[in-house]
N, C-alpha and C positions, 0 to 999 in steps of 0.2 A: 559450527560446521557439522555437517550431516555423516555419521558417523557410519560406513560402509564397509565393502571389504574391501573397494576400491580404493577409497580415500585414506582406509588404513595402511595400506603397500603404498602408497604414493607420500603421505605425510609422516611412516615410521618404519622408512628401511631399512633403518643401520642405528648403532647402539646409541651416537650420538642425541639422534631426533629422540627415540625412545625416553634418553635417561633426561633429555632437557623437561618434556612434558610431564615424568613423574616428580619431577622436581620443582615443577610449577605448580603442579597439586596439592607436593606434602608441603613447600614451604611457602608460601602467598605472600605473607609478611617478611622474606628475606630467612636466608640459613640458618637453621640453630642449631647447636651442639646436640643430640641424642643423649649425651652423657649430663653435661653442667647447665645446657640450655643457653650457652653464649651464644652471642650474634655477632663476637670477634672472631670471624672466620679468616681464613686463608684457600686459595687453591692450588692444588700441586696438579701442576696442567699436564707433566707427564703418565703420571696415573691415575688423571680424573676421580684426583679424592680432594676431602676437604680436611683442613687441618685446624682444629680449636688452638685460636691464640691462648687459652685458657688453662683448658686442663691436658694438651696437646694430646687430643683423642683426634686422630687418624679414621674420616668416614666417609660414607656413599649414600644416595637417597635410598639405596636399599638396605640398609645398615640394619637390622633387628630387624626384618618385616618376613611377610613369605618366601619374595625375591633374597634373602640373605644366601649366601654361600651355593648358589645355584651356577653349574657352571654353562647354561643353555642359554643362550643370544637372547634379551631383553625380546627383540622384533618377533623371536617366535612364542614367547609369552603375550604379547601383545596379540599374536595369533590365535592362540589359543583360546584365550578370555575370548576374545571376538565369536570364538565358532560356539564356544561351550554357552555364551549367554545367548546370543541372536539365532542360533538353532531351536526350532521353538520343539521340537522333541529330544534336544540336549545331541554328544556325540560321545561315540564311545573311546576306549584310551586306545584300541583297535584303532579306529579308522584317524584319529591324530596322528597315534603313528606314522602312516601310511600318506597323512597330508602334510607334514611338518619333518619328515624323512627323518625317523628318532628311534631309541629302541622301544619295545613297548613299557619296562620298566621305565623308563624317564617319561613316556608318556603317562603310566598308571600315575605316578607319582607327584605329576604336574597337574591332573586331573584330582586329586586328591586333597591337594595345598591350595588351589582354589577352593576348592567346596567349602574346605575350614575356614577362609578366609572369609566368605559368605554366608557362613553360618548368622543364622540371629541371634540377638544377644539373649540374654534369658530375665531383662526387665521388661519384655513387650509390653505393652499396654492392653489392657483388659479387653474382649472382644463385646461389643455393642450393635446395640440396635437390632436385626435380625439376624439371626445366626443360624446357621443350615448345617446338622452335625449329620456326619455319615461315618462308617467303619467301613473298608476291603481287607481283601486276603488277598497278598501278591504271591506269586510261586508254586512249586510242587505242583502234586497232581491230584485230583479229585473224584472218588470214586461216588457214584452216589448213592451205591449200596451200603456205604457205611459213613459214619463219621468223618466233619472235616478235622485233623487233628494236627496238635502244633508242630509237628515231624512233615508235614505236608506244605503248610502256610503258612506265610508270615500275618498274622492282623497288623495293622495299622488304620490311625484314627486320624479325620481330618474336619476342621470349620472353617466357614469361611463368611462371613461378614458380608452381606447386601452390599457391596458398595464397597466393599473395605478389603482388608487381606485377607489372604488365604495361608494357615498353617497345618501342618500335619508332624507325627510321628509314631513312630511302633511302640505298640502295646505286647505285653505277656499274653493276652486275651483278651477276646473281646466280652468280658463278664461283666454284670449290672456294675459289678463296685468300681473295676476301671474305667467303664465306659463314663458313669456319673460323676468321677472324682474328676477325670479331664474336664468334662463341662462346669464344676464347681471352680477350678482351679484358674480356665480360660476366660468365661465367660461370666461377664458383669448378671449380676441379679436383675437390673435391669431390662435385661434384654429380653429375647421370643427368642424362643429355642425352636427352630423344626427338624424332624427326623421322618426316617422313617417306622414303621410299624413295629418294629425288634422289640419283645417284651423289655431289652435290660433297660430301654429308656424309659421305661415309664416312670422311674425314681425321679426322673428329670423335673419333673411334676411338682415336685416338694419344694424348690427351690428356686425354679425359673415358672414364669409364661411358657409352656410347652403345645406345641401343633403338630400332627402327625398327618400323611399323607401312607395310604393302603394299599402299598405296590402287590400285594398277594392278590388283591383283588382287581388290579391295571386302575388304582387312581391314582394318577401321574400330579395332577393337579387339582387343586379344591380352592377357589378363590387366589387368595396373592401365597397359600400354603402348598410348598413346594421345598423339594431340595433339589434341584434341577442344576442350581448354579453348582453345587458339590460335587453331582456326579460328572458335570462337564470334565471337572478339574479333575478328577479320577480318571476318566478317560483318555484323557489328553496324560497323563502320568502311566497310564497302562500300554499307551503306543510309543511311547517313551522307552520303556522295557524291550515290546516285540519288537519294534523297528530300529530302536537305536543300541540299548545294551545287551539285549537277549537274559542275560542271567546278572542277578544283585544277589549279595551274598547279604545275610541278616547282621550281620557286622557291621556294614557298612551302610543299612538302611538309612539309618538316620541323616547321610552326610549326602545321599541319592533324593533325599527327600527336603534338605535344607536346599540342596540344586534346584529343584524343579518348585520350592513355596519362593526363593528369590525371584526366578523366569520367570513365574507367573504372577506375582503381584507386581513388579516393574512391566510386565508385558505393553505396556502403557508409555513408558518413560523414554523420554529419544537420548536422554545421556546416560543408560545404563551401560555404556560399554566407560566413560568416566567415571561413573559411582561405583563401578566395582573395580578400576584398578585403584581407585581411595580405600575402597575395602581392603585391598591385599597389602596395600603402602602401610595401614594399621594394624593388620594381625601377624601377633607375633610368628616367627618361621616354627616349621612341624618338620620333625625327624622322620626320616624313613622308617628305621626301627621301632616309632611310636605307632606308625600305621598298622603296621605287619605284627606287632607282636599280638 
């Protein structure tokens, strides 16, 4: 089924629809315990819980996940997901508010528990083939009389694979030794490295295939060398900012930037509104107080 906003209000109105489909996700093979892993289940039909003949642990398909101890109607998480991934400049926890009739704290907070939960894990697989590396500066203001300085901008670094995915995250600076350690770290030996003109890549050179393209001088393109596809994705993440959040706090960069490296490599996917409520059904639930401290 073709997964809309329409089809979503019409097939998950009410808790019931909701918790049936998450529960066809996490359990395919039939109910397990959370706790001991039995498949001697029971149902307590007045509290739509399940009860282990085993170790009589008392549970819900949301039992340990993001949805844990959340006290906001399933249908409007299921909302939410919808708008936050199929909005292709994201939304802000402002205008959730405002469509899901919430306070903005339970909107900040549900916008949050998703992103963790869409986080990527941190065994990715090594980036190949060609790879188009680019640094920006998001925020603050820019004088051009003087220095851009870390009081101003945030840097962050981002590549993205011909063909393949796109990742990003914030750097301390954009200096030779950061900028090279990320491409050592991301990117297979094997690969073509392209950048732009920026002396700190040129270390890049000792240890990958490196090509550069000379935006000081307006060459945009030189044969099939180009970073073209990086800058899309930077752009498409900068109108993301102006249009949808207006202001990210450097705090929170990294979890604004695992949002927008999911949306855009799924950009492609027709069941990414099911692959991400998989994602939430799997990561463990997050504290408000762990956000904010």
């Amino acid at each position: 089924m073709e997964t809309n906003l329409v089809n979503l209000i019409e097939h998950y109105s009410d808790e019931g629809k909701c918790r049936k489909y998450l529960e066809a996700l996490k359990w395919q093979d039939g109910v397990k315990c959370p706790r001991c892993s039995s498949t001697k289940i029971s149902y307590i039909v007045k509290r739509h819980q399940y009860d282990c003949d085993e170790c009589r642990y008392q549970f819900t398909v949301t039992a340990g996940s993001i949805f844990h101890d959340s006290h906001l109607p399933l249908w409007k998480w299921f909302l939410a997901i919808y708008l936050m991934t199929e909005s292709k400049k994201g939304i802000s926890a402002n205008q959730l508010k405002r469509s899901l009739a919430i306070s903005y704290k339970t909107a900040w907070y549900l916008c949050h528990r998703i992103r963790k939960a869409i986080e990527e894990t941190k065994d990715k697989p090594m980036l190949d083939g060609t790879v188009e590396v680019d640094e920006m500066y998001v925020g603050g203001k820019y004088d051009r009389r003087r220095k851009r300085g870390p009081w101003e901008k945030q840097p962050v670094i981002g590549l993205l694979q011909r063909d393949g995915s796109f990742e990003a995250k914030k750097i301390r600076t954009a200096s030779k030794k950061i900028l090279t350690d990320v491409v050592k770290k991301r990117v297979a030996t094997s690969a073509t490295v392209m950048t732009d003109e920026l002396a700190a890549y040129k270390s890049v050179a000792k240890t990958h295939k490196h090509k550069t393209v000379n935006h000081r001088a307006e060459e945009w393109v030189h044969g099939d060398v180009h970073t073209n596809g990086i800058e899309s994705a930077w752009s498409l993440f900068k109108r993301s900012i102006v249009g949808s959040y207006h202001n990210i706090s450097v705090k929170h960069m990294d979890a604004y930037l695992d949002e927008f490296e999911w949306r855009f490599n799924n950009r492609d996917n027709e069941y990414l509104f099911r692959d991400t409520l998989i994602r939430l059904l799997n990561a463990p639930k997050v504290e408000f107080k762990k956000l904010t401290a």
